[in-house]
C-alpha angles and dihedrals in degrees: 000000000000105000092060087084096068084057130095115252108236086063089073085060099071093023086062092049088039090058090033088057088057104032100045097053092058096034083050090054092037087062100042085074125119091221092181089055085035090106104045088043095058091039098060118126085245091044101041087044087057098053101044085046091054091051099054093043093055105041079051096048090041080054096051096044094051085050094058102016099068093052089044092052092034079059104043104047088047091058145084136183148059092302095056088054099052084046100046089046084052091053104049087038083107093066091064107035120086111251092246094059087049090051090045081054103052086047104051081041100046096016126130079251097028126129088258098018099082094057093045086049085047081060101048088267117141114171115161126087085015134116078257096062096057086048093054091040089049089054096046089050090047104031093086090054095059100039090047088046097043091048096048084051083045091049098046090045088057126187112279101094085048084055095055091047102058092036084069094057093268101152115232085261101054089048091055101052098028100040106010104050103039085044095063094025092119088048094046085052103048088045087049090053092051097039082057094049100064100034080059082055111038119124114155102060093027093063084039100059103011102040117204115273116152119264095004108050107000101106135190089272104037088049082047085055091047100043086053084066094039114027110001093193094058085055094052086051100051088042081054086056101047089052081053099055085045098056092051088050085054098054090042099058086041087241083149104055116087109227122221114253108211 
């Protein structure tokens, strides 16, 4: 670290807690496994069903939120006011609201008695405490991350490619998909990955709306909270699983990898 020679010494005081307080929780967990019954505790029908269940979930929710998050940020970073503000507070309120009020929400939304819930039960449609409500619970928990990630990139690309574009006759659509798009692709990716992260990892809304029933609801985290009751090594070795996913989500978005200030 070379800069930190230009840096006072006493700030590598707190910065060395700061980075102790993260690092030896995870290093302390990483060595509590049973690496010799690592295999068979991961492999187990609950487990495997978790995490498949995970999977599919997320890729679903990371889906959905690509398919509403890039109008949502397109909007959002081409537009001003007072409007745009409001919009843009409602949709990073899940950033600041506990999991367990997000999931009260999207019952009372979706519910059997919820505010939508008794029409869609009026079509055949049930949604809580389905596969399609932890699909639903993992998007309202990512979405933001997409959207916050995608409108930075937005706001950085700027408009004047897009100008030039539609000055030489290009319709709005063509722009979009030929200029737009390419142009924050590294940005839409890296939000994605993110989005897809933390949809892998939600809890709170997910037991909320979803409940926990085995091989429809019961995800990688809810089966980690039950086999802390039941087989706490099971639950080390699942935790172990999801780090590892996050570590992988951090080298992917380059999260790691310091960038040049000119």
């Amino acid at each position: 670290m070379g800069t930190v020679r230009t840096l006072p010494r006493w700030v590598l005081l707190p910065a060395a807690v700061g980075l102790a307080l993260v690092a030896l929780p995870l290093v302390a967990i990483v060595l509590s496994v049973e690496w010799s019954r690592f295999p068979s505790l991961v492999t187990s029908e609950s487990s495997r069903e978790a995490i498949l269940l995970s999977l599919r979930t997320s890729a679903a929710a990371t889906g959905l939120c690509v398919l509403l998050g890039v109008p949502l940020a397109l909007v959002l970073a081409r537009s001003r006011g007072r409007a745009a503000a409001i919009t843009r507070a409602v949709v990073l309120l899940p950033l600041v609201l506990p999991p367990v009020v997000g999931g009260l929400a999207l019952l009372y939304a979706f519910g059997r008695r919820g505010l939508l819930g008794d029409r869609l039960q009026a079509l055949g449609i049930e949604i809580a405490f389905s596969t399609t409500a932890v699909v639903l619970a993992q998007t309202f928990v990512a979405l933001p991350f997409l959207v916050v990630g995608l409108e930075g990139a937005l706001r950085t690309a700027g408009t004047r490619y897009e100008k030039v574009a539609s000055t030489l006759g290009a319709p709005p659509t063509t722009v979009l998909l030929r200029i737009t798009l390419p142009l924050v692709l590294p940005g839409l990716a890296s939000g994605a990955v993110l989005a897809f992260a933390r949809a892998l990892g939600e809890f709170g809304a997910t037991l909320t709306f979803a409940g926990s029933l085995q091989g429809v609801t019961r995800t990688l985290p809810l089966e980690i909270y039950l086999q802390r009751e039941t087989d706490p090594d099971a639950a080390v070795a699942l935790s172990v699983v999801l780090i590892v996913v996050a570590v992988a989500v951090v080298l992917a978005t380059g999260a790691g990898r310091p960038r040049k200030v000119r």
